[in-house]
VODRENNU-380098 format. One record per atom (N, C-alpha, C): atom name; residue number from 1; z, x, y. Coordinates in nm, 2 decimals. Last residue first. Layout:
! VODRENNU-380098
atom a = CA	k = NUM	up = Z	east = X	north = Y
...
***
This chain:
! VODRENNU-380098
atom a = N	k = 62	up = -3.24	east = 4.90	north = 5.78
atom a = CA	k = 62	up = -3.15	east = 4.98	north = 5.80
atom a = C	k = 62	up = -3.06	east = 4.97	north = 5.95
atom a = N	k = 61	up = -3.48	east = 4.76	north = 5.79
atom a = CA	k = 61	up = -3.39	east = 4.69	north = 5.79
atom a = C	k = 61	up = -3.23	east = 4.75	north = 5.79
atom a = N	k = 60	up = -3.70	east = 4.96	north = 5.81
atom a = CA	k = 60	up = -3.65	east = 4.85	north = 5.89
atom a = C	k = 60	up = -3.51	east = 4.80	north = 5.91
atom a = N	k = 59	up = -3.70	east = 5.01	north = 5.54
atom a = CA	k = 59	up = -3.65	east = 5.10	north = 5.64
atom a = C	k = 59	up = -3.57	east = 5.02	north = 5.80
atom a = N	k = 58	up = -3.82	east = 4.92	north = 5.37
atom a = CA	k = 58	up = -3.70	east = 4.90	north = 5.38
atom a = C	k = 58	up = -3.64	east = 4.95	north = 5.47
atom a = N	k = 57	up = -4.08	east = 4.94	north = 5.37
atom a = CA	k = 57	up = -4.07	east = 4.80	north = 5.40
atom a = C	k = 57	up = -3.92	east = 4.81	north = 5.47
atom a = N	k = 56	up = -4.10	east = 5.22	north = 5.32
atom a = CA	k = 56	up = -4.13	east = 5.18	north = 5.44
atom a = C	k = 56	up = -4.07	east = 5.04	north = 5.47
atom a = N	k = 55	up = -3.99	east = 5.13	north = 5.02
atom a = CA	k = 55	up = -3.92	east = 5.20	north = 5.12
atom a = C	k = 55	up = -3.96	east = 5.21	north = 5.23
atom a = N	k = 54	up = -4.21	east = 4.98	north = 4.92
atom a = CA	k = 54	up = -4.13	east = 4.89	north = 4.93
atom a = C	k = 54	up = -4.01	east = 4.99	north = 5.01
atom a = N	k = 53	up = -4.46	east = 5.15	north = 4.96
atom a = CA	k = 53	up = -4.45	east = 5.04	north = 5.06
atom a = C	k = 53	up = -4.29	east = 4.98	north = 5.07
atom a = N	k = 52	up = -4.33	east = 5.35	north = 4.78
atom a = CA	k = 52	up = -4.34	east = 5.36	north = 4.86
atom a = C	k = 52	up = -4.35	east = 5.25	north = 4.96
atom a = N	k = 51	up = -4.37	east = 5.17	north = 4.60
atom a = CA	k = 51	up = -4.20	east = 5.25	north = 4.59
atom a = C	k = 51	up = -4.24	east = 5.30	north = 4.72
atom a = N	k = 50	up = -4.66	east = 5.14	north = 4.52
atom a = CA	k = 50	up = -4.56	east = 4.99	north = 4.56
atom a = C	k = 50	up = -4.42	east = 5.07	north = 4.58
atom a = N	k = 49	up = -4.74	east = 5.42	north = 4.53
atom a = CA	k = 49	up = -4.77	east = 5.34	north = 4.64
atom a = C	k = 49	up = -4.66	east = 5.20	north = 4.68
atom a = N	k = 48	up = -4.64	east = 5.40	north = 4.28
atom a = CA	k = 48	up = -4.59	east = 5.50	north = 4.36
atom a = C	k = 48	up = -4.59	east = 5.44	north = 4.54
atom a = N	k = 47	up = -4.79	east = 5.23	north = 4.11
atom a = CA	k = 47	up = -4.63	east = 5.21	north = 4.14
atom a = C	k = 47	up = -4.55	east = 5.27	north = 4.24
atom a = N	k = 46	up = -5.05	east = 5.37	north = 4.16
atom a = CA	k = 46	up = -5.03	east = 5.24	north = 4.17
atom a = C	k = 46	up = -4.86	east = 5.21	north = 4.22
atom a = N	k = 45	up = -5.04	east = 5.62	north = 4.07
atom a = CA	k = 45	up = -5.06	east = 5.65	north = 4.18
atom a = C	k = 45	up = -5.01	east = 5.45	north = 4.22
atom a = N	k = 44	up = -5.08	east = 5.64	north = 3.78
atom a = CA	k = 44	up = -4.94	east = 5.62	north = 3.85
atom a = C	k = 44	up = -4.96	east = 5.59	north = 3.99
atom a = N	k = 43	up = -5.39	east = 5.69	north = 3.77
atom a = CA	k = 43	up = -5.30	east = 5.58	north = 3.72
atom a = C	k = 43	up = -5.14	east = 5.55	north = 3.77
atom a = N	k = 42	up = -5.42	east = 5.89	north = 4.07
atom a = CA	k = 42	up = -5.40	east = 5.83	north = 3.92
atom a = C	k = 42	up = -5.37	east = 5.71	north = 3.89
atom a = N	k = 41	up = -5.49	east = 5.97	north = 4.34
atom a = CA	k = 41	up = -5.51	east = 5.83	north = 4.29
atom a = C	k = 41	up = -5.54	east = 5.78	north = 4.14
atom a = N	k = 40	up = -5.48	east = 6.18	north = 4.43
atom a = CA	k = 40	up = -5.59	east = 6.21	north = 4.31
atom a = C	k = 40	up = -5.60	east = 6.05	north = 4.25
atom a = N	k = 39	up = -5.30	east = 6.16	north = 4.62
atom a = CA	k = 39	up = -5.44	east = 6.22	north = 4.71
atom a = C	k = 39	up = -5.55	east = 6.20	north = 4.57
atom a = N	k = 38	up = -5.07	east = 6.08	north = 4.54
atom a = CA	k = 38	up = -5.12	east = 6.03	north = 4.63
atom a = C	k = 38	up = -5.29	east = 6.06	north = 4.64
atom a = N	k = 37	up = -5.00	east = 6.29	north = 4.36
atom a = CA	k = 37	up = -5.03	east = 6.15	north = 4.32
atom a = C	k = 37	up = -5.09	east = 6.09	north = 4.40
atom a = N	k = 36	up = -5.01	east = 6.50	north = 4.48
atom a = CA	k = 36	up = -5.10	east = 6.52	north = 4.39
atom a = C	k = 36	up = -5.11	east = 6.33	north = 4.35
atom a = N	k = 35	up = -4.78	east = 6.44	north = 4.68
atom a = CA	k = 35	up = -4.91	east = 6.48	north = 4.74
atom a = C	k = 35	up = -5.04	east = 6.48	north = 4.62
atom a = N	k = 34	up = -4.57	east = 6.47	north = 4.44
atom a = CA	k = 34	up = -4.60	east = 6.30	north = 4.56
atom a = C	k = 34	up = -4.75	east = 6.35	north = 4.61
atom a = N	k = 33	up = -4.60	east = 6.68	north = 4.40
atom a = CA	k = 33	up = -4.57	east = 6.64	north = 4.32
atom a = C	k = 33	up = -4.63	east = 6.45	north = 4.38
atom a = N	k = 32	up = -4.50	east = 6.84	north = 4.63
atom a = CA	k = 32	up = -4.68	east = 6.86	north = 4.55
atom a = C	k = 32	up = -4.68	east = 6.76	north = 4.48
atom a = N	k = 31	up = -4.25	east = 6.73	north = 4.69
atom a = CA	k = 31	up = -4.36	east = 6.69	north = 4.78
atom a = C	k = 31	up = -4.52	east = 6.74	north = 4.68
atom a = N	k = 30	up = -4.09	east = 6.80	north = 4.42
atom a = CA	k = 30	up = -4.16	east = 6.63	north = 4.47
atom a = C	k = 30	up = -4.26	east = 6.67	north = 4.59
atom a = N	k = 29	up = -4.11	east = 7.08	north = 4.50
atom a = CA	k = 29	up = -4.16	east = 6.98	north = 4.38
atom a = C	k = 29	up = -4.22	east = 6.85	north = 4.39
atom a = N	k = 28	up = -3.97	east = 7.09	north = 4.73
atom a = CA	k = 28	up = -4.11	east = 7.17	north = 4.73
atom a = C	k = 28	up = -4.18	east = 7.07	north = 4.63
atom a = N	k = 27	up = -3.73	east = 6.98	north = 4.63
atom a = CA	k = 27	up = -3.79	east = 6.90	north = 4.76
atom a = C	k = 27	up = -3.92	east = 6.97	north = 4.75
atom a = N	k = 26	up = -3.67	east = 7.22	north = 4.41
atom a = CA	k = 26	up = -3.65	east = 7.07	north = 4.42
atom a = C	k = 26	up = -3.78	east = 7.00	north = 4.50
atom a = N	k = 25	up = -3.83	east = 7.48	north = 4.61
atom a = CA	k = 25	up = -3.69	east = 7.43	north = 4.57
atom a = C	k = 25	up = -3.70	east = 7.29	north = 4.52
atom a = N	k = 24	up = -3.94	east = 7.78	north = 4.71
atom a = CA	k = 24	up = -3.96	east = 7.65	north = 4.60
atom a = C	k = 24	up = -3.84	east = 7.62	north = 4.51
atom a = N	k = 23	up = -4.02	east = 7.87	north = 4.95
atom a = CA	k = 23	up = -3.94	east = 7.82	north = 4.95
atom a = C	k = 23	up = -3.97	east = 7.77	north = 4.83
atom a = N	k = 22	up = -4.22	east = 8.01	north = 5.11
atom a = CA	k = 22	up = -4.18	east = 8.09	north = 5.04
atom a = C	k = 22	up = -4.07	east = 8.03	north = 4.99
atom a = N	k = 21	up = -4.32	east = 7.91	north = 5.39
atom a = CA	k = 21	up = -4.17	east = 7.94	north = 5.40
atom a = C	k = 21	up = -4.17	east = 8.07	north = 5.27
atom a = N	k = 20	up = -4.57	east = 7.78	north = 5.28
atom a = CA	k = 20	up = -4.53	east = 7.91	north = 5.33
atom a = C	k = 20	up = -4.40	east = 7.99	north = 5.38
atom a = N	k = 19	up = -4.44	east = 7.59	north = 5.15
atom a = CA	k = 19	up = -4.54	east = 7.72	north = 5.07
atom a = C	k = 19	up = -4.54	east = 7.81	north = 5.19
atom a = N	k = 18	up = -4.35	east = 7.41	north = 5.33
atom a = CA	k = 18	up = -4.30	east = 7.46	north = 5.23
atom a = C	k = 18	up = -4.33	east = 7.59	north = 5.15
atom a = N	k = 17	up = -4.55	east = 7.36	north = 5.48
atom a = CA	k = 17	up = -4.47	east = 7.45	north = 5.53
atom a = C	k = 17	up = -4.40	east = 7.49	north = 5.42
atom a = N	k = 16	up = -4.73	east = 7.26	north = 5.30
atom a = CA	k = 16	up = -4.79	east = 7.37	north = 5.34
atom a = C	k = 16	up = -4.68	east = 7.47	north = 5.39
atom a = N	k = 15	up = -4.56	east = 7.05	north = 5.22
atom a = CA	k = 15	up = -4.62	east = 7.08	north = 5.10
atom a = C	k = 15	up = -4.65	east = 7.23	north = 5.19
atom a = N	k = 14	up = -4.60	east = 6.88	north = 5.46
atom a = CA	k = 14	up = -4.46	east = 6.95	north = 5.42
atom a = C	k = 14	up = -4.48	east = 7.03	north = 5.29
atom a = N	k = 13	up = -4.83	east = 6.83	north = 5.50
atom a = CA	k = 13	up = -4.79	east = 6.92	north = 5.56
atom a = C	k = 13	up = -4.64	east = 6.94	north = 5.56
atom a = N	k = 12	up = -4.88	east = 6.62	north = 5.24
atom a = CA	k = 12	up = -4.96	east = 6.76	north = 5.27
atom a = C	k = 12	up = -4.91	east = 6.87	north = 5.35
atom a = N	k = 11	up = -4.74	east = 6.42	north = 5.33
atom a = CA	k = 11	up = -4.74	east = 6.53	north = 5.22
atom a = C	k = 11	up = -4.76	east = 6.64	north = 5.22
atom a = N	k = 10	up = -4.82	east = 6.34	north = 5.53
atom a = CA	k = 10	up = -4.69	east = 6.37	north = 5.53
atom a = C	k = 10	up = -4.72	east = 6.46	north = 5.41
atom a = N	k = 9	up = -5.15	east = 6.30	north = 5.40
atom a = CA	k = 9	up = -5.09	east = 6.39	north = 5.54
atom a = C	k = 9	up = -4.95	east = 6.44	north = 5.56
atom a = N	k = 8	up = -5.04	east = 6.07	north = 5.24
atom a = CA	k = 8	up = -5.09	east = 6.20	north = 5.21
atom a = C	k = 8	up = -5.12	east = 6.28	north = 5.31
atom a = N	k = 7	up = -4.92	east = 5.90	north = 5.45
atom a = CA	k = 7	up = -4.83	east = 5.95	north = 5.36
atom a = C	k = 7	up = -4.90	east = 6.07	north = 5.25
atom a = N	k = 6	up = -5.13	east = 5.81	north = 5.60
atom a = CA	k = 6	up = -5.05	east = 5.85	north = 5.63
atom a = C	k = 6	up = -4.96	east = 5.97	north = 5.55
atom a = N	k = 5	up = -5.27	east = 5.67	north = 5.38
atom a = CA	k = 5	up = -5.35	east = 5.80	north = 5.40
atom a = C	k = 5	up = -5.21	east = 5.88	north = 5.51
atom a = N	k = 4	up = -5.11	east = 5.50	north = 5.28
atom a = CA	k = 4	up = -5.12	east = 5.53	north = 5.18
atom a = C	k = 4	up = -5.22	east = 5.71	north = 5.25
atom a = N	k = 3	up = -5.13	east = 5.36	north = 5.53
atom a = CA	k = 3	up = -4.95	east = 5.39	north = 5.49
atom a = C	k = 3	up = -5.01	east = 5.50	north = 5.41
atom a = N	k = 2	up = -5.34	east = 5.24	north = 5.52
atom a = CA	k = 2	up = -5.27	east = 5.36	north = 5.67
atom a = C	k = 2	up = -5.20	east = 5.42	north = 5.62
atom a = N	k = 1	up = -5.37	east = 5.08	north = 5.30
atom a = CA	k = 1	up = -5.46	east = 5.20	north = 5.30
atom a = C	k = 1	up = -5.41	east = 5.30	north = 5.41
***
């Protein structure tokens, strides 16, 4: 649930600077794109979460 509220905050405020840069590129996309999954807890929202836990998981180990 930290990771999962964490990570809609990361969203969110790369999503704002984004938009307001005036920038919409790619990376703009996925972040609304990740921020709408995250925060509206669809049906996908499930797998996204486990891709996400499983790249936090993996970071580590870098």
């Amino acid at each position: 649930m930290a990771v999962t509220v964490s990570l809609v905050a990361l969203f969110g405020l790369v999503l704002y600077f984004l938009l307001r840069s005036g920038s919409l590129t790619p990376g703009a996309a996925f972040a609304a794109a990740g921020f709408g999954f995250f925060l509206a807890s669809t049906g996908a929202a499930q797998p996204i979460n486990e891709m996400a836990a499983a790249v936090i998981a993996a970071i580590p180990a870098l």
